[in-house]
N, C-alpha and C positions, 0 to 999 in steps of 0.2 A: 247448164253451167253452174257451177257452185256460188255460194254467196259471198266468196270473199273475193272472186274474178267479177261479180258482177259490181260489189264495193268499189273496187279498185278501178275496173273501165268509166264507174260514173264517176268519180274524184277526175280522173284525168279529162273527160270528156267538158266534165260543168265547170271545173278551173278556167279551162279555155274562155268561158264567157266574162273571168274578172267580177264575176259576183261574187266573190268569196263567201260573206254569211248566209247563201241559201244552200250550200256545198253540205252541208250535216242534214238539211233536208232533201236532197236530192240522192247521197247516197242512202239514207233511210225507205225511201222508196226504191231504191234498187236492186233492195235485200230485204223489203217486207214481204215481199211474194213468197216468200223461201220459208214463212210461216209454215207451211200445209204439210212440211215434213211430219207434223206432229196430229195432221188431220185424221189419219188412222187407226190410230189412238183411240179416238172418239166413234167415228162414224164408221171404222172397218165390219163391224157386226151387222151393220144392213146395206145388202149390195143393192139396193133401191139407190142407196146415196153411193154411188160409184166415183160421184164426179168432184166428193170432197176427197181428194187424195194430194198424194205430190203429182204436182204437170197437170192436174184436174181445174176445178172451176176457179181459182185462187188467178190461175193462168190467165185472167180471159180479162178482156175488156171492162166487165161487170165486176170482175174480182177485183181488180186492177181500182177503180174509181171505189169500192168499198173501205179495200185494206187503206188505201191513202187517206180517205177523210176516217177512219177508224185509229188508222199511225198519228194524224194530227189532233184528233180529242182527244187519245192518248197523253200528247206531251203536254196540250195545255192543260191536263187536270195536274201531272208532273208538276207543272210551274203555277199553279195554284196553290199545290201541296208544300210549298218552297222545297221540294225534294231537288229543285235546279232553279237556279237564279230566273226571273221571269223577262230581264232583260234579254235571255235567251231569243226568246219567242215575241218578244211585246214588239208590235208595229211590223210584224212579217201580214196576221192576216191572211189574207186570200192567193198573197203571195207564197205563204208558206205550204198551205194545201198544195197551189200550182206545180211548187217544187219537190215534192214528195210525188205527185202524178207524175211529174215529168222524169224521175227515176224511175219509178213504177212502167211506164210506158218504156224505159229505153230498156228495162227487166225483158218487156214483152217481146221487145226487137229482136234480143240476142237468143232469145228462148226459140222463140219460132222458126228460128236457121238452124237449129239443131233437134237430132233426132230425137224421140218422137215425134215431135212438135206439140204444141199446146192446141187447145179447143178455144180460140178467142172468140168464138159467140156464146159460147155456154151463160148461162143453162136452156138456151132457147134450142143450140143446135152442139150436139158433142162432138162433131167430128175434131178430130187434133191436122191442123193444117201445118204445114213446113217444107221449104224447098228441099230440105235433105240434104246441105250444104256441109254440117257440123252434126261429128257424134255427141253423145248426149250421155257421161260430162266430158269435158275436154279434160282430160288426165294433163296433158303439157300444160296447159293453162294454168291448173289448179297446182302442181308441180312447182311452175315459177311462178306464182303468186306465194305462195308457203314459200320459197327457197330463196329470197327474195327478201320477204318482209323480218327474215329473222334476224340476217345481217343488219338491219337497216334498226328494227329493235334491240339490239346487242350495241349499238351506235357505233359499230362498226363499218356503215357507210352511210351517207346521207340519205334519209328519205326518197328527196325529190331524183338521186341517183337512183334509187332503186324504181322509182315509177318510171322513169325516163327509160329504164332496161326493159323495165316491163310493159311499156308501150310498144317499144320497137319490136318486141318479140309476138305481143300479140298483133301487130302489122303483119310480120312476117310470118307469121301460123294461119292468119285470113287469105296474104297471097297466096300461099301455097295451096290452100283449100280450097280456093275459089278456081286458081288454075286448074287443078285436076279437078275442077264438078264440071267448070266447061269444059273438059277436054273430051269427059266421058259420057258428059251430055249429048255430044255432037258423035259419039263412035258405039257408045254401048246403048241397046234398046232394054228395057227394063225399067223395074223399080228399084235408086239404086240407092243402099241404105248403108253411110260412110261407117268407118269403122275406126278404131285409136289409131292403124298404122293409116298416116293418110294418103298412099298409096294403094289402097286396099276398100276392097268395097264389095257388101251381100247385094247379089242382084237378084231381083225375083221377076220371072215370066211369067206371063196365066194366057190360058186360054176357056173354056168353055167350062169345061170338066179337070183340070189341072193349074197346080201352081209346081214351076221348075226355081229352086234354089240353086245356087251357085257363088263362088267368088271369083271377083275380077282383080287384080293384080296390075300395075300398070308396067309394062313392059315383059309381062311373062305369059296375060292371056287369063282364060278362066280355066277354072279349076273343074272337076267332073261335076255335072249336077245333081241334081236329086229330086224325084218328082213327087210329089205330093195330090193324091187325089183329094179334090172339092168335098165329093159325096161318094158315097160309097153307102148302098143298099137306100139311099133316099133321094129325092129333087131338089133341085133349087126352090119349087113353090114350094114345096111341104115343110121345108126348114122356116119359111119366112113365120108361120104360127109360134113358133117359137122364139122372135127375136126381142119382143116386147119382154121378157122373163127377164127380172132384174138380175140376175144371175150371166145370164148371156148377155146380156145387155154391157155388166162389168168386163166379164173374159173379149168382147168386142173392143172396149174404150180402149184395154190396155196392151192389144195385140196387135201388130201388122196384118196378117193373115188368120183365119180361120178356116178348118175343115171341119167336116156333118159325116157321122156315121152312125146307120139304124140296126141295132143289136132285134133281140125277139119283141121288147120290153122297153129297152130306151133307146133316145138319143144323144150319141155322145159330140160335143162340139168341143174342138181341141185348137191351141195355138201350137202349129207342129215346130214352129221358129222356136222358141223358148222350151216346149217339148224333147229338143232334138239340139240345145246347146247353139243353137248361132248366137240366140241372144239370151242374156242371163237376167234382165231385169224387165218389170219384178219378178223376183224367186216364184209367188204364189200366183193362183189365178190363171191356170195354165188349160184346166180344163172341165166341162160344166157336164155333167150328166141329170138329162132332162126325162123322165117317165113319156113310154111311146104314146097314153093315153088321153094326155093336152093337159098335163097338169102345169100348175102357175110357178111353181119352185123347183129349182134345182139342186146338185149338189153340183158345188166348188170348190175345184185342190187346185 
């Protein structure tokens, strides 16, 4: 979800508790995770560090308890600096850490319901865990968050009307999403991975040797599938030598699916979902070609 929906759900959510002066630190933690956009930047050149990305380690438990006491020494050097009155800050304390975690934490809530999901043990354990509930960003969300806050800056409607619209909408954008994950929980088998129309959903089968893509529709049925071989000219063991290669290791973190195919010379391991346009992000890191003779690096496009 984008950081101005995650702003906006924790104003409205920590209002609720009538603590008003911890509200600047709770949505500061709501939208410090949203740092890593800029992780790339830095650490894209060694896919060793796979897990500094956006949705990577920033996402996670560990990241979560850094960025917040990091968000908080931040301000208090601020208010030492008198760059901001100190009365800001003075006598929050442990209180004010608490409150930046507790954005931070409710950041993780909403992340993890949408696709991909985030890796909350990282960096112990990468996998990215998530019920599959929410695509990943919510375009309606982000939509009336922007469409929304301009009127309400324009002082063309009040504030508190514009959050009060935007509460109710994001209520009714969760019913609706949660209705149909139940409904296709209980009717469609698969992995099933929501899409912007929320009627609409990439289903993935596997079996042994295949993964079958498809979309479901609700009320129309699925769409023709498309099959996808595992491996092709190689095993399931013989690919496993190669999963520790920082390289695979990357095109794994940021893929749903992968397939193995053995050419004379290499190993090519592909994400065929993003190869093949179901899903468009991210653009890069699509596919690793690995030397057939157990070298340590790959190449990655």
């Amino acid at each position: 979800m984008d950081a101005l929906s995650h702003a906006l759900i924790a104003y409205i959510l920590f209002s609720a508790t009538g603590l008003t002066p911890i509200i600047p630190f709770c949505i500061l933690g709501a939208v410090i995770l949203d740092v890593d956009i800029f992780f790339p930047l830095i650490f894209d050149r060694d896919p060793s560090l796979y897990l500094f990305t956006h949705g990577g380690i920033a996402h996670s438990f560990l990241g979560a308890l850094v960025l917040s006491l990091l968000a908080y020494l931040a301000i208090m050097l601020v208010a030492l600096a008198s760059i901001i009155p100190q009365l800001v800050v003075s006598g929050f304390g442990v209180y004010g850490i608490a409150a930046i975690l507790a954005g931070a934490l409710l950041h993780l809530a909403i992340d993890v319901a949408a696709c991909p999901g985030i890796p909350l043990f990282a960096p112990v354990i990468d996998r990215k865990y998530t019920p599959a509930l929410l695509p990943g960003p919510s375009v309606l969300l982000m939509g009336s968050a922007i469409g929304l806050l301009i009127p309400a800056a324009s002082g063309l409607v009040p504030f508190t009307v514009s959050l009060a619209i935007y509460a109710v909408i994001v209520v009714m954008y969760l019913a609706v999403r949660l209705g149909v994950f139940l409904y296709t929980a209980a009717t469609v088998r698969g992995w099933r991975i929501p899409t912007i129309n929320p009627f609409r959903w990439l289903v993935i089968n596997e079996d042994d040797n295949t993964f079958t893509v498809r979309y479901y529709t609700l009320f129309s049925g699925f769409s023709e599938g498309r099959v996808f071989e595992k491996y092709r000219n190689i095993s399931k063991k013989e690919t496993e030598q190669y999963l520790d290669i920082p390289e695979v290791k990357k095109l794994n973190f940021h893929s749903y699916i992968v397939t193995a195919e053995r050419t004379s010379s290499t190993v090519i391991f592909t994400d065929p979902l993003r190869e093949n346009r179901y899903i468009y992000y991210p653009p890069k890191y699509k596919q690793v070609t690995v030397p057939v003779a157990g070298g340590q690096k790959g190449t990655l496009i």
